[in-house]
C-alpha positions in Angstrom: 14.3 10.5 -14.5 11.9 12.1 -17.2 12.0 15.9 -17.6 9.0 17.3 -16.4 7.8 20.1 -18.5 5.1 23.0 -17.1 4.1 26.1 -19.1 4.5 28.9 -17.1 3.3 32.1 -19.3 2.2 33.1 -22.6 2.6 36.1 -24.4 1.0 37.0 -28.2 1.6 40.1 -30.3 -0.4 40.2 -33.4 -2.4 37.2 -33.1 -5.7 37.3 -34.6 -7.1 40.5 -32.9 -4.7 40.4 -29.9 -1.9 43.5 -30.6 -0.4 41.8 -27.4 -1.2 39.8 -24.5 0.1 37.5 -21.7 -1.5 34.9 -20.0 0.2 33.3 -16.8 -0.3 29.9 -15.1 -1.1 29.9 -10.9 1.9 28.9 -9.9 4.6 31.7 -12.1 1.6 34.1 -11.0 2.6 33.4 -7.3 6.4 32.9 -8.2 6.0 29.4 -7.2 8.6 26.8 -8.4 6.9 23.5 -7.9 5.2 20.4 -10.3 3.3 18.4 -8.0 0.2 20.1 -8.0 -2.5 21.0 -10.4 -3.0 24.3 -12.8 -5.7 25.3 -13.6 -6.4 28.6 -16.2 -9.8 28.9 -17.8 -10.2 32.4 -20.0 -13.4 34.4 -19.9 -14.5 36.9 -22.0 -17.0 38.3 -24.5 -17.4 36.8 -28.0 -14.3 38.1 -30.2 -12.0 39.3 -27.3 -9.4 36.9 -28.0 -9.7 33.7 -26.6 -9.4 31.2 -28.7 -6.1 33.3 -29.9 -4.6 31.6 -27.2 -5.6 28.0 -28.0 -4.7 28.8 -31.8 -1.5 30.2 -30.8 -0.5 27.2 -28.9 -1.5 24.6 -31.5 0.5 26.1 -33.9 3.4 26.7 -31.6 3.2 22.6 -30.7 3.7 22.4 -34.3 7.0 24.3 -34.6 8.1 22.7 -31.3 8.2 19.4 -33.0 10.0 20.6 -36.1 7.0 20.6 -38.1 6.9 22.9 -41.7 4.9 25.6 -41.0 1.5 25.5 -42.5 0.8 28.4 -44.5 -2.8 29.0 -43.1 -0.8 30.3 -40.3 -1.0 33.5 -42.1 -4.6 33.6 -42.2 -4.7 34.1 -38.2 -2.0 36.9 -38.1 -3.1 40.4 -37.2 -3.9 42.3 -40.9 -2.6 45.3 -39.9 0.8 44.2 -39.1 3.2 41.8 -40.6 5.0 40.3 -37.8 3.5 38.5 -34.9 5.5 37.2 -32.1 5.1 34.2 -29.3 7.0 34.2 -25.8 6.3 30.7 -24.2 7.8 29.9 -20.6 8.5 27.3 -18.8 9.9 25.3 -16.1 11.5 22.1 -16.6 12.5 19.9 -13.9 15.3 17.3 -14.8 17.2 15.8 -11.9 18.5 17.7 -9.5 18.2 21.1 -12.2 15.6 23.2 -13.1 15.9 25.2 -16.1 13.3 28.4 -16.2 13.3 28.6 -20.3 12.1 31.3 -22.3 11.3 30.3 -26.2 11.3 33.9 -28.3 9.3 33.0 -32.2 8.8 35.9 -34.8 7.1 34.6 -37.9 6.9 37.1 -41.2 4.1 37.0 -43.4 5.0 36.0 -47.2 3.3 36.1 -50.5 1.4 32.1 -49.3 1.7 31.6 -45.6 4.5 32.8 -43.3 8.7 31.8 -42.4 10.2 32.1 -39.3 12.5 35.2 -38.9 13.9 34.7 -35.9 13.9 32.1 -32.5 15.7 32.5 -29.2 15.7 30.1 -26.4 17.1 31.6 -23.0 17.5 29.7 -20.0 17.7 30.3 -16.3 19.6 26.9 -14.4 18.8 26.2 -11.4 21.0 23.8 -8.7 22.0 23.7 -5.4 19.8 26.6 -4.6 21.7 28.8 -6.6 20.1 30.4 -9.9 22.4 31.3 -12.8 21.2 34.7 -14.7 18.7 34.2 -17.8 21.0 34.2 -20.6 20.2 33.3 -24.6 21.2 29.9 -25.1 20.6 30.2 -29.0 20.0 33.0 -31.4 18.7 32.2 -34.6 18.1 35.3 -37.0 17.1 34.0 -40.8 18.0 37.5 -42.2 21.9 36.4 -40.9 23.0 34.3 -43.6 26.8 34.5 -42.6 26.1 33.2 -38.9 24.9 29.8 -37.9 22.9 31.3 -34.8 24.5 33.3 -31.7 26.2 33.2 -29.2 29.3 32.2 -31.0 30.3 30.1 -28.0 27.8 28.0 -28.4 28.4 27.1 -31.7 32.0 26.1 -30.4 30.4 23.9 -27.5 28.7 22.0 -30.2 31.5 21.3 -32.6 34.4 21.1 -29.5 35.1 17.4 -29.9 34.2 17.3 -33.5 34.8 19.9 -36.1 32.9 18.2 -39.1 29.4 18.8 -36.9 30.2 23.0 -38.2 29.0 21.7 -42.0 26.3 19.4 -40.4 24.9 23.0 -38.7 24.9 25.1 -41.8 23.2 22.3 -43.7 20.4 21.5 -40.9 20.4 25.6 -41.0 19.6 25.0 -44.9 17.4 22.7 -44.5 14.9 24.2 -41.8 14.8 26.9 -43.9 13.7 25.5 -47.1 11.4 22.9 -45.1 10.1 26.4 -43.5 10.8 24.7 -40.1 11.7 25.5 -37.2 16.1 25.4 -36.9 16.1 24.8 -33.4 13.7 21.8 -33.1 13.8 20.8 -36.6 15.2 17.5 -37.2 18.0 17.6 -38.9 19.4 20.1 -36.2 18.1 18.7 -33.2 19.8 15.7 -33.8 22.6 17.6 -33.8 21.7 19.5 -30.2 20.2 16.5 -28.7 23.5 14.7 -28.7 25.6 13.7 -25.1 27.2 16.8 -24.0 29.9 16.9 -21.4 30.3 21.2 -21.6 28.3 24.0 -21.0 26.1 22.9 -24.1 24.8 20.1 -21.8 22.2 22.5 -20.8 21.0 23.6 -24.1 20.7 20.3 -25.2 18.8 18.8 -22.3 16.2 22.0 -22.7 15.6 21.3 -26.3 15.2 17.7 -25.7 12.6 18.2 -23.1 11.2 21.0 -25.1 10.3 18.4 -28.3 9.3 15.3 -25.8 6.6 18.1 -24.1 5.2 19.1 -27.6 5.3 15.7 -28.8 3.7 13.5 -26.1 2.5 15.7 -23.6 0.4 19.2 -25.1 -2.7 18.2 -25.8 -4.3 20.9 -27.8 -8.3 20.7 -28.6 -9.6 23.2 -31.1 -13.2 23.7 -31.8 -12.5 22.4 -35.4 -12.7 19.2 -32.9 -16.1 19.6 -31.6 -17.1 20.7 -34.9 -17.0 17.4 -36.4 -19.0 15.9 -33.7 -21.6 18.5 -33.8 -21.7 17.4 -37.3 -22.6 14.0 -36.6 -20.2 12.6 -38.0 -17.1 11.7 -36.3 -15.6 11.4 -33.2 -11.8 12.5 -32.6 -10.8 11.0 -29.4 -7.9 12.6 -28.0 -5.3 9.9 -26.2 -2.1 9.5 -24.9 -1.1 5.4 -23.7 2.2 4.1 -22.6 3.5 1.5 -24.4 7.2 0.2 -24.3 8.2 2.9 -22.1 6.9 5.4 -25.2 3.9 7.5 -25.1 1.7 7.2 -27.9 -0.1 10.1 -28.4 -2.9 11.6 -31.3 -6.2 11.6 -32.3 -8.2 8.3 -32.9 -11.0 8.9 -35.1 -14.1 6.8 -35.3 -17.0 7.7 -37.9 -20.4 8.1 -36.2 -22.5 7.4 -38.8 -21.8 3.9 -39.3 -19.0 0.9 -38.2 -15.6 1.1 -39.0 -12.8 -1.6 -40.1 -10.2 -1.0 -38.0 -6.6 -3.1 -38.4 -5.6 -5.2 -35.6 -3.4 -2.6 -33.8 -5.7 0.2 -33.9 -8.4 -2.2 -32.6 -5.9 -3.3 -29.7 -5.0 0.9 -29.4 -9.4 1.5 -29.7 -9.7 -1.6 -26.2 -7.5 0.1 -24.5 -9.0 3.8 -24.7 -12.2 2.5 -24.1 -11.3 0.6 -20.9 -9.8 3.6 -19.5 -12.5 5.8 -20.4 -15.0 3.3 -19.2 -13.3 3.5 -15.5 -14.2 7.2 -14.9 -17.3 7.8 -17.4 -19.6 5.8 -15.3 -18.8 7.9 -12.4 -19.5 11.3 -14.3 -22.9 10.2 -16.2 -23.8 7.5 -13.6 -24.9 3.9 -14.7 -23.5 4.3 -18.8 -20.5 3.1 -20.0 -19.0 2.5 -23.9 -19.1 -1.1 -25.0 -17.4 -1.7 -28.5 -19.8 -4.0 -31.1 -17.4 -6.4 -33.3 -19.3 -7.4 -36.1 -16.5 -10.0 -37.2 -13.5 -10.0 -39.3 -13.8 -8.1 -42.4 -11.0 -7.9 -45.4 -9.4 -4.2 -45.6 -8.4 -2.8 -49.0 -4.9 -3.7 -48.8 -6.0 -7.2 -48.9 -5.4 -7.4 -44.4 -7.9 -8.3 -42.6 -9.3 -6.4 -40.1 -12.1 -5.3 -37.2 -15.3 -3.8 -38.2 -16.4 -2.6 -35.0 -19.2 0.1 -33.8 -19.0 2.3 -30.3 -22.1 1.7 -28.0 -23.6 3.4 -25.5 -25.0 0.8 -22.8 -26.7 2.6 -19.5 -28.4 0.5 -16.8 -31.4 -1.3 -17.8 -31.3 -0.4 -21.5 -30.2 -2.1 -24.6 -26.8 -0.7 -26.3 -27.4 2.0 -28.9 -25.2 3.5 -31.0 -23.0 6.1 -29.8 -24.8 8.9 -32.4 -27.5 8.9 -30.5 -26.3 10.3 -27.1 -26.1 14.3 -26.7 -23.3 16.2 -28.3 -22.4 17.0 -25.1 -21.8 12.8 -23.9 -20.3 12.8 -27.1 -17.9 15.7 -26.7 -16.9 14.3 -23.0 -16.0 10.8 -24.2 -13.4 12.7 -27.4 -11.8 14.6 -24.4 -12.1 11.8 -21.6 -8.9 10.3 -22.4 -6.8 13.3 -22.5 -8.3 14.5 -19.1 -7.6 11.3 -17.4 -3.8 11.5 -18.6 -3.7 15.4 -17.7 -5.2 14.0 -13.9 -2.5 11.8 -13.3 1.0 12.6 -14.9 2.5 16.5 -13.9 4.2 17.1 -16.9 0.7 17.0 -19.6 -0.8 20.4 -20.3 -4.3 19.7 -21.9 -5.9 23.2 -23.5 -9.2 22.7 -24.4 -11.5 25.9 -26.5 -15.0 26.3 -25.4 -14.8 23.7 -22.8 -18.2 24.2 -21.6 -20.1 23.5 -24.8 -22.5 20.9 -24.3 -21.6 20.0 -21.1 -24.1 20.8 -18.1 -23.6 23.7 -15.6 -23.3 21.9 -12.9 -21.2 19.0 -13.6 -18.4 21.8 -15.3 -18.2 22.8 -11.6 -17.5 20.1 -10.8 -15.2 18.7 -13.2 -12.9 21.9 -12.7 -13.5 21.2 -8.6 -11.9 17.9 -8.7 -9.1 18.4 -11.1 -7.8 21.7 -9.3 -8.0 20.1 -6.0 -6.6 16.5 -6.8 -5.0 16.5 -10.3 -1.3 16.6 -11.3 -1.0 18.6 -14.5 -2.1 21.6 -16.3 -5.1 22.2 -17.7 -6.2 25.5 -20.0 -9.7 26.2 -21.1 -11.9 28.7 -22.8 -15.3 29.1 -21.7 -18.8 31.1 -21.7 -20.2 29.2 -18.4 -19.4 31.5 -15.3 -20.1 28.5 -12.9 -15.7 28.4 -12.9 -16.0 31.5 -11.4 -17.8 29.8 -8.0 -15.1 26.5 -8.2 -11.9 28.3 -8.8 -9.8 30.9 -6.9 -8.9 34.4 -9.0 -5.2 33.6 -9.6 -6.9 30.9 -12.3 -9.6 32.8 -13.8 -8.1 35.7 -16.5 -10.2 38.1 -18.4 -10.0 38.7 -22.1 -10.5 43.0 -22.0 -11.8 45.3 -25.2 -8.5 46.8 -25.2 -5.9 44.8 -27.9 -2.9 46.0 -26.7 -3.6 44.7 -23.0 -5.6 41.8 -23.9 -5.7 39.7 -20.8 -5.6 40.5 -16.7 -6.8 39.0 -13.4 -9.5 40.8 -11.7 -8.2 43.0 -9.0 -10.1 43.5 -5.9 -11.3 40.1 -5.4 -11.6 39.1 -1.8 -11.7 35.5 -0.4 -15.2 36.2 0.7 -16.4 37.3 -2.8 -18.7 35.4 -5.1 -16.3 35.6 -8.0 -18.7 35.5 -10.3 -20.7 38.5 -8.8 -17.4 40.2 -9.0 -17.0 39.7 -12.4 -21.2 40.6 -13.5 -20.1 44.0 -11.5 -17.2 44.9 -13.8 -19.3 44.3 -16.8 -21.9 46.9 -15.6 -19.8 49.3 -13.7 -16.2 48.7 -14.1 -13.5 49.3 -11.5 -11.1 47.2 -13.0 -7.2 48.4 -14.8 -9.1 47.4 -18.1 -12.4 47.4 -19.5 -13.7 43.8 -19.8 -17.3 44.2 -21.7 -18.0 46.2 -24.6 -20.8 47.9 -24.0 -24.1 47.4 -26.1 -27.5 49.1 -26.2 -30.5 46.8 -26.1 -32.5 49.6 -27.0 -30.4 49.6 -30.4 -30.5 46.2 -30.7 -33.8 45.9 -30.7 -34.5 48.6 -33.1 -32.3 47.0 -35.5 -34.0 43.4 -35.4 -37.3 45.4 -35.8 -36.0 47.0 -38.9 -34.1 44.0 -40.2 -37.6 42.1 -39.8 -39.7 45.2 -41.7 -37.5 44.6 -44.6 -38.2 41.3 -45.1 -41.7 41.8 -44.9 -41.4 44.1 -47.7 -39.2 42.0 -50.0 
């Protein structure tokens, strides 16, 4: 059986303009310990509460998850004032009979160019039988601690029980992460190490950072607005996928340029069929009557002397000739880049798709809707930013959070939120009167506003 891998919380300290925060998914909000169902979290908030620190935050921590070097424009989204920020990720894994309630501890320093890793901890809870071992720390890793290969001693000893020589292979993957700036428990040369067939205690740790790298790898979809931005553009189109092949997800962005056809090689024409025919299966339903069609102009020789596809995405609706794909709305254009991702998030438990500003371009009603079906019929997770309030009439209050003016408490659920409340009423009332633990709207004056665009036009009259 595959691990199964759900997030169950979030914390950020000195992210962007969050001093520190927590977000939490349905299920760990109701102390639930069960996969089988959809979660659903979309985060509201005024412009610059910290949002999108959330969606930031968990691209990058994909990235160190997979052993990744750390980019250095990590450094640029680290709170000014301080130079430490810190990431607590949970989650429950379900393997076989166990499940292992995980706790993944990052600090990153800033340095002269970009930022290290100072210290990572991974603590685990095991569950089986019905009995629950206490959360201990699995590994300690602490950069500053030259001497030790990470803590708790015992672990080390677990690793190299059956084979001594594996001690040198540690402190050299220790090396290594280190001068790769990568992470030392999921960077490669390590986790190779970890990863191997236990028969001790280590079995555990080894099984949690296996499922840990397979999650980041093949199943986190993370969608930053840097995505949309290129299709607002006009000018490409990142379609976010995930298809099985040989019993191995393949997972990533395919890009297709909108401004004019593209020669594709043979496989990533094959890889293009296959997204489209999935798409194809649930797009007509959510703009009724269109569908994608793929235009192969012929066989065309590629610059490495191969030939290949030159191909062009369509749009075909009922009754009309095919256009080109440009054409449509960048909202049609922004559904079919995430389409793929949503359809894998539907069906398979262990994907968790986070999508920023989820709501751009896409039409009121149909968000409703979108979020309606996937929290009632879905199997995975799905996080979202967003500006629309119509969430607030399709989802219950454990899966709406608030962003708050206050950067030390960044995020809460709305207290006071009966089943019989319009949510979204609920939510208009604490911006004008409050009545909540935080204060979620930052005031303006629109009688200060207005003075300052009358001013702001007088002197550009009199330049």
């Amino acid at each position: 059986m595959e691990s199964i891998v759900r997030l169950a919380a979030l914390r950020i300290s000195n992210m962007k303009n969050v001093e520190d925060g927590r977000i939490v998914m349905p299920h760990f909000y109701h102390r639930e310990l069960f996969h089988k169902t959809a979660e659903v979290l979309g985060i509201y908030g005024q412009n610059g509460s910290g949002k999108t620190a959330i969606v930031d935050t968990l691209y990058y921590l994909q990235q160190i998850m997979i052993g990744e070097t750390l980019s250095d424009e990590i450094a640029e989204y680290m709170d000014v004032n301080s130079e430490h920020t810190e990431v607590v990720a949970d989650f429950h894994i379900y393997k076989d009979a166990f499940l292992y309630e995980v706790s993944y501890f990052l600090v990153l320093k800033k340095k002269k160019k970009g930022a290290e890793i100072l210290r990572e901890t991974l603590s685990c809870a095991v569950n089986e039988n019905e009995k629950r071992s206490n959360k201990t720390v699995f590994m300690d890793y602490q950069r500053k601690d030259s001497d030790v290969i990470f803590l708790p001693k015992k672990r080390v000893d677990e690793v190299v029980e059956k084979n001594r020589e594996l001690k040198t292979d540690l402190i050299v993957a220790r090396k290594l992460a280190e001068k790769s700036n990568c992470s030392y428990i999921f960077g490669e040369s390590s986790r190779e190490i970890f990863c191997r067939e236990y028969d001790n205690h280590f079995r555990h740790c080894s099984e949690v950072i296996r499922a840990l790298f397979q999650f980041a790898l093949k199943d986190l979809f993370v969608i930053r607005n840097t995505h949309s931005g290129v299709i607002s553009a006009n000018f490409l189109l990142p379609m976010a996928f995930k298809i099985e092949k040989h019993q191995m997800g393949v997972k990533g962005d395919l890009t297709i340029p909108l401004t004019e056809p593209v020669v594709l090689k043979e496989e990533r024409k094959q890889l293009l069929d296959r997204i489209v025919s999935q798409m194809n299966t649930v797009l007509y339903t959510i703009i009724p009557g269109m569908k994608i069609d793929i235009n192969n102009h012929g066989r065309q020789m590629m610059d490495d002397g191969k030939e290949g596809y030159k191909v062009e995405l369509m749009s075909v609706r009922d009754g009309m000739l095919p256009i080109p794909i440009r054409m449509e709305s960048d909202g049609i254009i922004k559904m079919i880049s995430i389409l793929n991702a949503f359809i894998q998030a539907f069906g398979n438990s262990s994907i968790c798709l986070v999508i920023d500003e989820l709501d751009a371009g896409i039409f009121e009603y149909m968000l409703g809707e979108l979020l309606d079906i996937f929290n009632k019929s879905a199997k995975g997770q799905l996080i979202f930013t967003s500006h629309n309030l119509r969430a607030l009439e399709m989802l219950s209050d454990e899966s709406i959070m608030f962003s708050t003016t206050n950067p030390k408490r960044r995020y809460i659920h709305m207290k006071n939120v009966k089943p019989t409340n319009n949510f979204r009423d609920v939510y208009l009332r604490g911006i004008t009167l409050g009545g909540q633990e935080e204060v979620i709207y930052e005031e303006t004056d629109s009688l200060k506003i207005a003075r300052a665009f009358r001013k702001a036009g007088r002197s550009i009259w009199h330049e």
